[in-house]
C-alpha positions in Angstrom: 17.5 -6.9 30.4 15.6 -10.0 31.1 12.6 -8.0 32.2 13.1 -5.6 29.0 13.3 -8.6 26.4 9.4 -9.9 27.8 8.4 -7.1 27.2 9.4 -6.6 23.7 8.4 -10.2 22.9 4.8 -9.8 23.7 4.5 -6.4 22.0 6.1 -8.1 18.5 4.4 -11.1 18.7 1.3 -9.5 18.6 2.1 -7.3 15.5 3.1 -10.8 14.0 -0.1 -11.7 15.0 -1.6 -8.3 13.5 -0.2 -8.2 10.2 -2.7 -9.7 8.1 -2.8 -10.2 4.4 -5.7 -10.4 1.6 -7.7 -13.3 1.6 -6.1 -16.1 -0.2 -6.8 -19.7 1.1 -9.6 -21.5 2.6 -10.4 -21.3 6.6 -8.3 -17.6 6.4 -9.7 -15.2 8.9 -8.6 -11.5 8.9 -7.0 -9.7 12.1 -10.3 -9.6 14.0 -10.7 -13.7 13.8 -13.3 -13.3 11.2 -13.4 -15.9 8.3 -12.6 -14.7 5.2 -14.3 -16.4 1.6 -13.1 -19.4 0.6 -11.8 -19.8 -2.7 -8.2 -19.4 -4.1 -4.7 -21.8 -3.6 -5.3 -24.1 -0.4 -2.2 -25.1 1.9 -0.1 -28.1 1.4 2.4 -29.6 3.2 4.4 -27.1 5.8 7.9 -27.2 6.6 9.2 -25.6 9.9 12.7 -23.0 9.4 13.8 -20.6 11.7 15.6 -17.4 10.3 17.7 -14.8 12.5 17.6 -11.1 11.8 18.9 -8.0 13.3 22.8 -6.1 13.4 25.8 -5.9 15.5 27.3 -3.2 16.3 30.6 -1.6 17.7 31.8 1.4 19.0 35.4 2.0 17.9 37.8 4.6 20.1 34.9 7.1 20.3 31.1 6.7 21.9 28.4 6.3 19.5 25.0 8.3 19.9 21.8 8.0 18.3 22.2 4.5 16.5 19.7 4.1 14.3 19.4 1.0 12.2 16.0 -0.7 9.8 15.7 -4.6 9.5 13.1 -6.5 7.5 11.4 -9.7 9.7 9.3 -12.0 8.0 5.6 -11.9 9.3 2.6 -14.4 8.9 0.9 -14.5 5.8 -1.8 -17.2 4.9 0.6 -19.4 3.7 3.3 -18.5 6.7 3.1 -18.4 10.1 5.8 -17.1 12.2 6.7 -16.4 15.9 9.7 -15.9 17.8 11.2 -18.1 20.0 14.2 -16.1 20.7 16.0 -12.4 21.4 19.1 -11.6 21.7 19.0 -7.9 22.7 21.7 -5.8 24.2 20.5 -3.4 26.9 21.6 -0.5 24.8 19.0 -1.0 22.7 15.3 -0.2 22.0 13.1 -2.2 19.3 10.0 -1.4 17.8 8.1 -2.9 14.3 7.0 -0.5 12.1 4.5 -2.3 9.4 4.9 -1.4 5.7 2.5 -0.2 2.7 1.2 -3.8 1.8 1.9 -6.1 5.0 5.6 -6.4 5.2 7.4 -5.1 8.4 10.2 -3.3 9.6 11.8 -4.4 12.9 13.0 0.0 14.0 16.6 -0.6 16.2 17.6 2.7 18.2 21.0 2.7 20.1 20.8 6.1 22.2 24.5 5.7 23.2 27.1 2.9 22.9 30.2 3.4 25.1 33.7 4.0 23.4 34.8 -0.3 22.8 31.2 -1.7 23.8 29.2 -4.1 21.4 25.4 -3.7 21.0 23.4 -6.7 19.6 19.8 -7.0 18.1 18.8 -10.3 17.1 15.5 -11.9 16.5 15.1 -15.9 15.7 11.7 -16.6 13.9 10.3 -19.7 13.6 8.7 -19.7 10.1 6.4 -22.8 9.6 6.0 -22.4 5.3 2.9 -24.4 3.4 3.1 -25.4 0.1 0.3 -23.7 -1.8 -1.8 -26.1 -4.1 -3.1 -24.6 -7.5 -7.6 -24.3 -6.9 -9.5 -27.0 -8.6 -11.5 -24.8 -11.3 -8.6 -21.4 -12.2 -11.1 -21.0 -15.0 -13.7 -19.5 -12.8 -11.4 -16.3 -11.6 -12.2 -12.9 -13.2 -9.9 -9.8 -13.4 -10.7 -7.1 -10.9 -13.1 -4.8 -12.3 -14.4 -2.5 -9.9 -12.9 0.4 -9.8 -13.4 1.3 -6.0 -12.0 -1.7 -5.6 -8.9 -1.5 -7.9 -7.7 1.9 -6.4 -7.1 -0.3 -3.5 -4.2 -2.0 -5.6 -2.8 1.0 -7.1 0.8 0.2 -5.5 0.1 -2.9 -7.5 -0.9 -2.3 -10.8 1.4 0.9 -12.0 5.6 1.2 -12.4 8.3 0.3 -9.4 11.9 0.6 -9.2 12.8 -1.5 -12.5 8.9 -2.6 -13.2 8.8 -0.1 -15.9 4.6 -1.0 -16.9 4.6 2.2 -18.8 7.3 1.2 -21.6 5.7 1.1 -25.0 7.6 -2.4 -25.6 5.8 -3.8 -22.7 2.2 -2.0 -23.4 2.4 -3.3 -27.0 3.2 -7.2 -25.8 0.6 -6.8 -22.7 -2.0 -6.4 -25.6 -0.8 -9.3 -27.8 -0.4 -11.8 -25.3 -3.8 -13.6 -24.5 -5.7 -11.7 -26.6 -7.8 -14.8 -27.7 -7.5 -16.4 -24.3 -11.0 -18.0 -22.9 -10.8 -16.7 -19.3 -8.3 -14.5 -17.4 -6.8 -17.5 -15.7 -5.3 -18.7 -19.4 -4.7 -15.2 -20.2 -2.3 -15.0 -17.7 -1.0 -18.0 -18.2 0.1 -17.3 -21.3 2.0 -14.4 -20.4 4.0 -17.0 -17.8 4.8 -19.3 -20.9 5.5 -16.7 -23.0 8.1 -15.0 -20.3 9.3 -18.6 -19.4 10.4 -19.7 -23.4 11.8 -16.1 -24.3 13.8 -15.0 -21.7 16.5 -17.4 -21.2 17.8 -17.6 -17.3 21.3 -16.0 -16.6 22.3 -14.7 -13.4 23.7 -11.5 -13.5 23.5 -7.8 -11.9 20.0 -6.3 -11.4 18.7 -4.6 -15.0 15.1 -4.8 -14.6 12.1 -5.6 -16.6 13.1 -4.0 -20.2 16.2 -4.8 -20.3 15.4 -8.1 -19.8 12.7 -7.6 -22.4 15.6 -6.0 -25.0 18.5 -9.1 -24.3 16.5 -11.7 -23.6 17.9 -12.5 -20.9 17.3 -12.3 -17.0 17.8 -13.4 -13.5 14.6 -14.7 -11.3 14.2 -10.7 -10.4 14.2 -9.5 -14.1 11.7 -12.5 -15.1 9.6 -12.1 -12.2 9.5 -8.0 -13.0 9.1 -8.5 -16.9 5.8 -10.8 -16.0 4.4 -8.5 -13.3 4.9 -6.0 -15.7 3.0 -7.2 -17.9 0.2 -8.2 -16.0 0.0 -4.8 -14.8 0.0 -3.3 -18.3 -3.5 -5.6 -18.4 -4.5 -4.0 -15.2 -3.9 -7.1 -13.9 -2.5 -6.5 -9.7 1.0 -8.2 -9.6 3.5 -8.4 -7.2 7.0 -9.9 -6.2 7.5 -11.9 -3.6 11.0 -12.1 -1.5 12.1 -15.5 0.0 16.0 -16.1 0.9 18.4 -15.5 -2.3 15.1 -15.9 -4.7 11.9 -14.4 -5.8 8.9 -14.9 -7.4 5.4 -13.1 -8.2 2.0 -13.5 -7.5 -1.6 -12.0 -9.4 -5.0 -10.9 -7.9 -7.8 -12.2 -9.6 -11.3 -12.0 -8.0 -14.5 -15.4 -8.0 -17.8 -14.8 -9.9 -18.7 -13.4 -6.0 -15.9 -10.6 -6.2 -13.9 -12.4 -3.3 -10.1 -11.4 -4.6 -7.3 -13.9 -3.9 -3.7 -14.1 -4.6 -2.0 -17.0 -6.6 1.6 -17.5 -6.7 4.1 -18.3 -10.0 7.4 -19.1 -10.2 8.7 -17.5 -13.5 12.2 -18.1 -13.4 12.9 -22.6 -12.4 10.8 -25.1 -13.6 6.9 -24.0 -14.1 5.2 -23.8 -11.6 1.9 -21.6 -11.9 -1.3 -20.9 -10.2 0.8 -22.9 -7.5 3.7 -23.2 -4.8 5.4 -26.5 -4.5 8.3 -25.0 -2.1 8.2 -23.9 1.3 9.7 -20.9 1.2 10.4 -18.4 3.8 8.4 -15.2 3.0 10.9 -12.1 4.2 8.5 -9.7 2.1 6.1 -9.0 -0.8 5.7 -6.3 -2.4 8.4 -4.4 -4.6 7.4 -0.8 -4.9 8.8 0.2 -0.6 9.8 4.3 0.5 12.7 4.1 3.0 12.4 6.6 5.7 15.2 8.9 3.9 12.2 9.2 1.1 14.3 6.5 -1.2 11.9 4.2 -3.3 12.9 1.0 -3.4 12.3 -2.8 -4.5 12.4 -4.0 -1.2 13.3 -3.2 2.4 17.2 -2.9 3.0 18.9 -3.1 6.1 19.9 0.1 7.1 22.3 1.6 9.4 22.7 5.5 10.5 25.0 6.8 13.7 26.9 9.9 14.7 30.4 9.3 16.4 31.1 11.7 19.4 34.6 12.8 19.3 37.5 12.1 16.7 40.3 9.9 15.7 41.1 6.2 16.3 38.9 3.5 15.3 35.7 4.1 14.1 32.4 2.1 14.5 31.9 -1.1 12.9 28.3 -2.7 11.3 27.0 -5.9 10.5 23.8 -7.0 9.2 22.4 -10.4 10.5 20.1 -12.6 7.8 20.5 -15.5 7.3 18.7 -19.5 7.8 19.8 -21.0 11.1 19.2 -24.3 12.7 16.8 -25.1 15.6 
């Protein structure tokens, strides 16, 4: 086993490594080392947390066979770096990461066979060191993305996901009355912030989605991030949410007079924090618009678990998923 866990440990440190996002703060470098444009948020102060993810499984009175089972695992992004600094890996099992649409991962758990009684665990610890993200000194020089080469590259981005509905005529109609008369793209969006910020009253509650937060006026940090994305992508304006433990919040491309694009986070639903990132979050995912490998669109990655028992009666198998903040 020992030999087996090295192995595995280089191999997913270096997809850490090689998941890479768009340019988005100063000294960035893309996956080959190469610097990327300055311009956008720069880093604040960093804050080191270490978050364990993976399942446990048992076999109940009968063998298992062909265990399958999907985990999400937080990868580096400009404002995140991760690595792992431990594994705990039963020799039953066989890991691989799969990377997602967008630069989120999957860490892909197989179980060929799991004796009748036996317990099979896949864990990961990640130590995710988090910077603040400070708001750039002149917002007012960032454009909206114009070119269309350019913007088919953000297509996952910029139309409808799983309760982002962009097309509703409620949305299309405020997406062209909010910042109409705004100066620059930076206020234009900005306003839609405010404007989701003093009509949609926070109240936590059961996933509904963008226009049905729109229609009560009320919403969760999921339905006011949506509603705002939504809208920004009703301006053609690429939005997207980003997943952190028991939160979310969005972020919006905008491009320099150069045509360098960066991402710039907001916080619609808490006090207001735009253009910026005061807290250290751990990043699990971004994106909200995912295809499970059953073909299921979703809002982000689940933790998933398949298996086929051989034999009958007794005990069956039992699951658990593993997610959650640890200690050093």
């Amino acid at each position: 086993m020992k030999r087996f866990t090295f192995i595995f440990g280089l191999a997913l440190t270096f997809a850490l490594l090689s998941l890479s996002a768009n340019a988005q703060f100063k000294k960035d470098v893309d996956e080959d080392g190469n610097e990327l444009p300055k311009g956008g948020c720069e880093l604040g102060e960093n804050k080191t947390q270490y978050w364990e993810a993976g399942i446990l499984v048992k076999a109940g009175d009968a063998p298992l066979k062909n265990a399958v089972g999907t985990v999400p695992i937080p990868v580096n992004w400009p404002e995140q770096k991760v690595k792992i600094v431990e594994e705990r890996h039963s020799p039953y099992s066989k890991v691989q990461i799969k990377k997602q649409k967008g630069g989120s991962a999957l860490m892909i758990v197989t179980i060929p066979s799991l004796p009748a009684g036996e317990e099979a665990e896949v864990v990961t610890r990640f130590e995710c060191e988090s910077f603040a993200q400070v708001k750039p000194e002149n917002p007012e020089k960032f454009q909206k993305l114009t070119d269309k080469k350019e913007l088919k590259k953000f297509l996952i981005y910029l139309g409808p996901s799983p309760k982002i509905e962009v097309k509703d005529k409620a949305i299309q109609k405020l997406a062209k009355e909010i910042g109409k008369d705004a100066k620059n793209a930076w206020d234009e969006i900005e306003e839609v912030y405010d404007w989701v910020q003093a009509n949609i009253r926070y109240e936590n509650g059961k996933l509904k989605g963008a226009v049905a937060a729109l229609k009560d006026g009320t919403g969760d940090c999921e339905e006011l991030s949506s509603l705002f994305i939504a809208i920004c992508r009703a301006k053609g304006i690429p939005a997207r949410i980003v997943w952190v433990p028991e939160h979310c919040y969005a972020e919006f491309y905008l491009v320099d007079e150069e045509g360098h694009g960066f991402w710039f986070p907001c916080q619609p639903a808490g006090d207001k924090a735009f253009g910026e990132m005061p807290f250290q979050y751990i990043i699990l995912q971004k994106g909200d618009n995912f295809v499970t490998a059953d073909g299921e669109k979703v809002r982000y990655l689940p933790v998933k678990f398949t298996c086929k028992v051989v034999g009958k009666g007794g005990s069956g198998p039992s699951f658990r998923e593993v997610l959650k903040v640890v200690q050093p």
